[in-house]
C-alpha positions in Angstrom: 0.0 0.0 0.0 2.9 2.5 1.1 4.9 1.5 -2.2 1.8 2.5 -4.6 1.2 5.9 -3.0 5.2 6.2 -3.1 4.4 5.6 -6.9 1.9 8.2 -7.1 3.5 10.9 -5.4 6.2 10.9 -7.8 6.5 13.6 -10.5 6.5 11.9 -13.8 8.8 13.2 -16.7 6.5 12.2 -19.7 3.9 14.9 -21.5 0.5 14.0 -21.8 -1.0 16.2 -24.9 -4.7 16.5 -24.9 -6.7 18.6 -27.1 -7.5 21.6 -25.2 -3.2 21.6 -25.1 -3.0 20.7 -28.8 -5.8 23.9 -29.4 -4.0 26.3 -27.4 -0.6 25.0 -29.1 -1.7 25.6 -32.4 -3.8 28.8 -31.3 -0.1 30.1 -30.3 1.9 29.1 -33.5 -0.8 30.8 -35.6 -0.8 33.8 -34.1 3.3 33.7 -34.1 3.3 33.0 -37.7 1.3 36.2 -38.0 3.5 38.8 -35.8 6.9 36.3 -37.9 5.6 37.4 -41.1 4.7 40.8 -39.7 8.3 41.1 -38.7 9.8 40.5 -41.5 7.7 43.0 -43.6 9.0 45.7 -40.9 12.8 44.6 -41.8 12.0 44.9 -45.3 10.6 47.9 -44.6 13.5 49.6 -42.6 15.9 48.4 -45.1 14.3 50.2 -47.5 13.7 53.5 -45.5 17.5 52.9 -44.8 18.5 52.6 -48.5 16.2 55.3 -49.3 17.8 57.8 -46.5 21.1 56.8 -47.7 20.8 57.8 -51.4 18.3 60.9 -50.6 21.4 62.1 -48.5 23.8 62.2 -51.5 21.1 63.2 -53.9 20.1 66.5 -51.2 23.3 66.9 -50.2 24.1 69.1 -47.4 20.4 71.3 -47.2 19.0 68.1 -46.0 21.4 66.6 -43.9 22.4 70.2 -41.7 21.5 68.6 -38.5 22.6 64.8 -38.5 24.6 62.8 -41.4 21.8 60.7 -43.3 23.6 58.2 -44.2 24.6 57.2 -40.2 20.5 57.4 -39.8 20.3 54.4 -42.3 23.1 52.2 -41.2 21.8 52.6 -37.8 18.2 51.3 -39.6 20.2 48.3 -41.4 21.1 47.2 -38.0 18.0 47.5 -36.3 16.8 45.4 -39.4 20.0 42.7 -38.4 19.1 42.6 -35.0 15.2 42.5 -35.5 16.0 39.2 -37.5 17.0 37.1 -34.9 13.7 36.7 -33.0 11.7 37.2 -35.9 13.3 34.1 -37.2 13.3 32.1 -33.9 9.5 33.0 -33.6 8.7 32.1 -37.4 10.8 28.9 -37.1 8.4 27.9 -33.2 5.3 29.0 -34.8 6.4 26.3 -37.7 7.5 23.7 -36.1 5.0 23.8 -33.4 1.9 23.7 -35.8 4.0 20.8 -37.6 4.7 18.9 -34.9 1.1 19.2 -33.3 -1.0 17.9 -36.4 2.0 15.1 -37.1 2.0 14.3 -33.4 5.7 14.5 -33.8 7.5 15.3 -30.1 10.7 15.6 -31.1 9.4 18.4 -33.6 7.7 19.9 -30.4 10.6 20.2 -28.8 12.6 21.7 -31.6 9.8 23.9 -31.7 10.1 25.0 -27.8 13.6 25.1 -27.9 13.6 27.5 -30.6 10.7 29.9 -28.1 13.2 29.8 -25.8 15.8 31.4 -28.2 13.5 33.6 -29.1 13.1 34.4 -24.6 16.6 34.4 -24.0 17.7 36.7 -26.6 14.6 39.2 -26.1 16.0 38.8 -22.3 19.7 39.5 -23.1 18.8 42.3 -25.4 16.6 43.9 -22.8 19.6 43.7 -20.2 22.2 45.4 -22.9 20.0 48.4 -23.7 19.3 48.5 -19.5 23.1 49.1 -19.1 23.2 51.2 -22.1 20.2 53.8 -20.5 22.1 53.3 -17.4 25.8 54.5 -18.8 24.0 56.9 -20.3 22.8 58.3 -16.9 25.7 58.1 -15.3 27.1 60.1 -17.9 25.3 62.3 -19.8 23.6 64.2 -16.3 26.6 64.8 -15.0 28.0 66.1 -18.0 25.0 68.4 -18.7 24.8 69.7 -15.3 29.1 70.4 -15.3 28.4 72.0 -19.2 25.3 74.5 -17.5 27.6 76.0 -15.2 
């Protein structure tokens, strides 16, 4: 009797899918497919607003660029577009994988599916830490700076 609540108690490692799970599964990868392929129309996009600042620049010449260089405004789009890629892809490549392994009850395509989510997580996290320190750096130096250039 002790042995078979002893049995019971203990956490299994195996994943039971069921179809509420499956639903919300696919529900997930459909809408991720959708904000993927949103992303990448926004890359395409800055690229060409990038490209397009680039040659207005040398076309306008210095009228148009007085304040800021144009042609620093789109390589700083082009690698916003770079960066932008990497969880667009990871997303895109869940979203896919997910909805394949769901409807081919495939687990090991599940799992490539959630490992690429937490890709997707991990960078999102790291990148939200990096542009932390950089507001913080810029803090630390730019107020002290401004108030030692008011004097």
């Amino acid at each position: 009797m002790e042995n078979i609540e002893q049995q019971e108690q203990q956490p299994t490692n195996s994943f039971v899918s069921n179809s509420e799970i499956d639903s919300y599964l696919l529900e997930t990868a459909k809408w991720g497919k959708f904000l993927a392929i949103m992303g990448y129309i926004g890359m395409g996009i800055l690229i060409l607003v990038s490209f397009f600042m680039m040659v207005g620049a040398s076309f306008f010449g210095s009228a148009a660029t007085a304040g800021f260089p144009m042609w620093i405004v789109g390589f700083i789009y082009i690698a916003m577009a770079v960066v932008y890629y990497f969880p667009v892809t990871y997303l895109y490549k869940y979203s896919a994988q997910m909805k394949e392994g769901i409807r081919s009850n495939d687990g090991s395509t599940v799992t490539s599916g959630f490992r690429n989510l937490k890709s997707l997580f991990r960078f999102l996290g790291i990148f939200t830490i990096v542009i932390l320190s950089i507001y913080a750096v810029a803090l630390v130096v730019v107020v002290p700076l401004s108030l030692l250039l008011a004097r």
